[in-house]
N, C-alpha and C positions, 0 to 999 in steps of 0.2 A: 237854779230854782227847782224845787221840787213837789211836785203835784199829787192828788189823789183822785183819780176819775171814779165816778159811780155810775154802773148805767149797765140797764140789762141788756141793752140791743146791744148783740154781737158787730152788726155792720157801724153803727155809729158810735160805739165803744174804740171798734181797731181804727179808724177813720179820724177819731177825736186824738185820738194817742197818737198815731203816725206822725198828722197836722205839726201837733207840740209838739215832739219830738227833731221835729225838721226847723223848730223854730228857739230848740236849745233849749226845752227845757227837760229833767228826768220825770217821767208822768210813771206811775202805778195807778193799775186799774182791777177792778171790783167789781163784780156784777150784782150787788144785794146790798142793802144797810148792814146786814148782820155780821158781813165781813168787813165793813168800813172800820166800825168801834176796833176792833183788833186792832186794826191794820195802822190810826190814827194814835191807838197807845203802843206801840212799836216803834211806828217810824216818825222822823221830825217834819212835816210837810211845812210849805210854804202856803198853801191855798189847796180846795177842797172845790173839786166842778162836782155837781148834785144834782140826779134827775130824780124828780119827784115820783111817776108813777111805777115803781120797782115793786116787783113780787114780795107776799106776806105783809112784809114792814115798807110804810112809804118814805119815800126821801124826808116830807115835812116831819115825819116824826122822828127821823132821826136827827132834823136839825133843833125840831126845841131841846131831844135829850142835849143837844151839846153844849146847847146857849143856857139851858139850865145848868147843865155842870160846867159852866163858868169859860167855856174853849172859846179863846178869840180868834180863829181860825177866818180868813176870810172865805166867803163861800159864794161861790158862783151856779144859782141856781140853773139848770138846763133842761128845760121839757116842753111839751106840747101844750099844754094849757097857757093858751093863750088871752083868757078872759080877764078885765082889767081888775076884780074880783080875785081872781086866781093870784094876779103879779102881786096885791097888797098882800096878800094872807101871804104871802113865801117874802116879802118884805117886812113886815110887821115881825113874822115868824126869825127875825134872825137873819134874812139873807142878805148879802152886801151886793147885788145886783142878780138881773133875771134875766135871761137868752131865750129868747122861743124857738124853738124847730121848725122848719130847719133852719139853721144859719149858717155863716158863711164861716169860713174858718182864718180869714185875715180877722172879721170883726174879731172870733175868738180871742184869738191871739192881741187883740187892743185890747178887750175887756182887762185879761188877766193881766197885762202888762199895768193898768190903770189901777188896778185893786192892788199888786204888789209893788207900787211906788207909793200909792195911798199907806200900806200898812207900815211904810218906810218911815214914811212922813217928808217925802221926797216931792217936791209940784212940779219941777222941769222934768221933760220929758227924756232930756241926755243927764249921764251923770259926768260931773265935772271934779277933777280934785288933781290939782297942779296945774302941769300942762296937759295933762291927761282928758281926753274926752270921751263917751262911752255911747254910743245911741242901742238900747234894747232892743226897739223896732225892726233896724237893717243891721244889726251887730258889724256894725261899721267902727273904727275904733282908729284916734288920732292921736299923736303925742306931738307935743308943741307944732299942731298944723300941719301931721306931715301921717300920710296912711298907716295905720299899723298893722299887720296882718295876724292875727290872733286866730288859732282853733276853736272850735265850738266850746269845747272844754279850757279852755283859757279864759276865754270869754266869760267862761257863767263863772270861772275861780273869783275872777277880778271883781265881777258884780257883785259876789257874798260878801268879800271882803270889805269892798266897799260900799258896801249897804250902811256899818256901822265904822267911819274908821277910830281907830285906837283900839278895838274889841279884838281878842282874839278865840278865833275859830280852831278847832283841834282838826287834826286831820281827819278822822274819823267824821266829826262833821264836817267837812267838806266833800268829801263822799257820800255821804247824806245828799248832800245838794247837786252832786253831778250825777248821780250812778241813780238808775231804777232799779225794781226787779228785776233780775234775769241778765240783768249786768255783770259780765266776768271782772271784778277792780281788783288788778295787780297790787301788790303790797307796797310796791313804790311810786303810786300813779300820782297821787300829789306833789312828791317831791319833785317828779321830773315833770310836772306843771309849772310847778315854783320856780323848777330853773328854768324852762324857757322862757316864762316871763321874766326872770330878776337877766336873762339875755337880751331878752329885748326894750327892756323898761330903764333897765340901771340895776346893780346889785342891791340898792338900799330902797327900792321902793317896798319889795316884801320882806319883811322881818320875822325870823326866827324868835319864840319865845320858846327855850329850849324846854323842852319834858313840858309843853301845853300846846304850842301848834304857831301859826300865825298871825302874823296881821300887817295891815298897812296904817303908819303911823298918821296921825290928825294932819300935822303939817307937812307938806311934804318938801 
C-alpha cells in the first residue's frame, strides 16, 4: 500500500514515515499542501495522512479542493487541534477520520489499516481466499493452517492482488504499491516476487496476463 504524508514537522514527518515503513507500507512525504496536488496527480496513493496547520495553504483547504474535485482518496486527518469543533469542521470537511497529536504510532497504523479495508469494502480484519490467510496487523501469513513466511514485499504483492481478485494489476502498478520515493526498483523486482510466491503458494495461484500484468483468480 501506498501512502502520502503531509506535514511540516521535520521530527514527526521522519518518525511518521519510519513507523509505516516498519509496518510495510511505501509512504512519500511532503512538507506543504502546495506539493501534495503534484505529488497526488503523479502518483497512484492508497490513502492520504493530512495535518492541517501547514505553512501559507492549510491542510483543510487542501482537503475541500480535493472533495470538490471529486478525489475519493481516503484521508486521515493528523494535527493538534484538538477541540471537538476543530474534529467536526476536518469531518464535515471531507475527512474519513481524525488523529490528534501526539499519538501513538501502533494506533496509527489501526487507523490506516481500518480506512484501507473500509475503502476495499473488506469487514474482517484477515483476508481470506482459498486456503490462504493474510492478517495486515502482524503480517503473519498461513496457507491451509500451516506458517508461511513471506517478505515484507511479498506480503504487500499479495494484499494488492488480493484487494480485488480477478483484476489485474500491471507491473508498473505494483510498484506503485511497494516502492516510495527514493526507492532503487530493479526492472525485474516483480517478477521475482511473483516467483517466490507462485514457490511458495503453487504455480497457479498468481496468473500471468501476458502484455497486461497480473492477478489472482476469483476462485482459487
Amino acid at each position: 500500500m501506498r501512502l502520502l504524508l503531509v506535514e511540516d514537522d521535520p521530527m514527526i514527518g521522519e518518525s511518521v514515515r519510519r513507523g509505516l515503513r516498519r509496518e510495510g507500507f511505501a509512504v512519500d512525504w511532503v512538507a506543504d499542501a502546495e506539493s501534495a496536488g503534484p505529488a497526488l496527480e503523479a502518483g497512484t496513493y492508497d490513502l492520504l495522512l493530512l495535518d492541517l496547520g501547514l505553512p501559507r495553504k492549510s491542510g483543510l483547504d487542501l482537503l475541500r479542493e480535493l472533495r470538490a474535485g471529486g478525489a475519493g482518496i481516503p484521508v486521515l486527518v493528523l494535527t493538534a487541534r484538538d477541540a471537538v469543533g476543530d474534529r467536526v469542521l476536518g469531518l464535515d470537511s471531507g475527512a474519513d477520520d481524525y488523529l490528534v497529536k501526539p499519538f501513538d504510532l501502533d494506533e496509527l497504523g489501526a487507523r490506516v489499516r481500518a480506512l484501507l479495508r473500509r475503502q476495499t469494502g473488506r469487514v474482517q480484519p484477515e483476508i481470506h481466499h482459498g486456503g490462504l490467510v493474510l492478517n495486515p496487523a502482524t503480517h503473519q501469513a498461513r496457507l491451509r493452517g500451516q506458517d508461511l513466511v513471506l517478505s515484507a514485499r511479498e506480503f504487500a504483492l499479495l494484499v494488492a492482488l488480493l484487494e480485488r481478485p480477478g483484476a489485474v494489476l500491471s507491473r508498473a502498478r505494483l510498484e506503485e504499491r511497494l516502492y516510495g520515493w527514493g526507492k532503487e526498483v530493479e526492472s525485474n523486482a516483480v517478477e521475482v516476487h511473483v516467483h517466490n510466491l507462485r514457490r511458495k503458494l503453487g504455480t497457479s495461484f498468481i496468473r500471468t496476463v501476458r502484455g497486461v500484468g497480473y492477478m489472482v483468480p476469483k476462485s482459487p
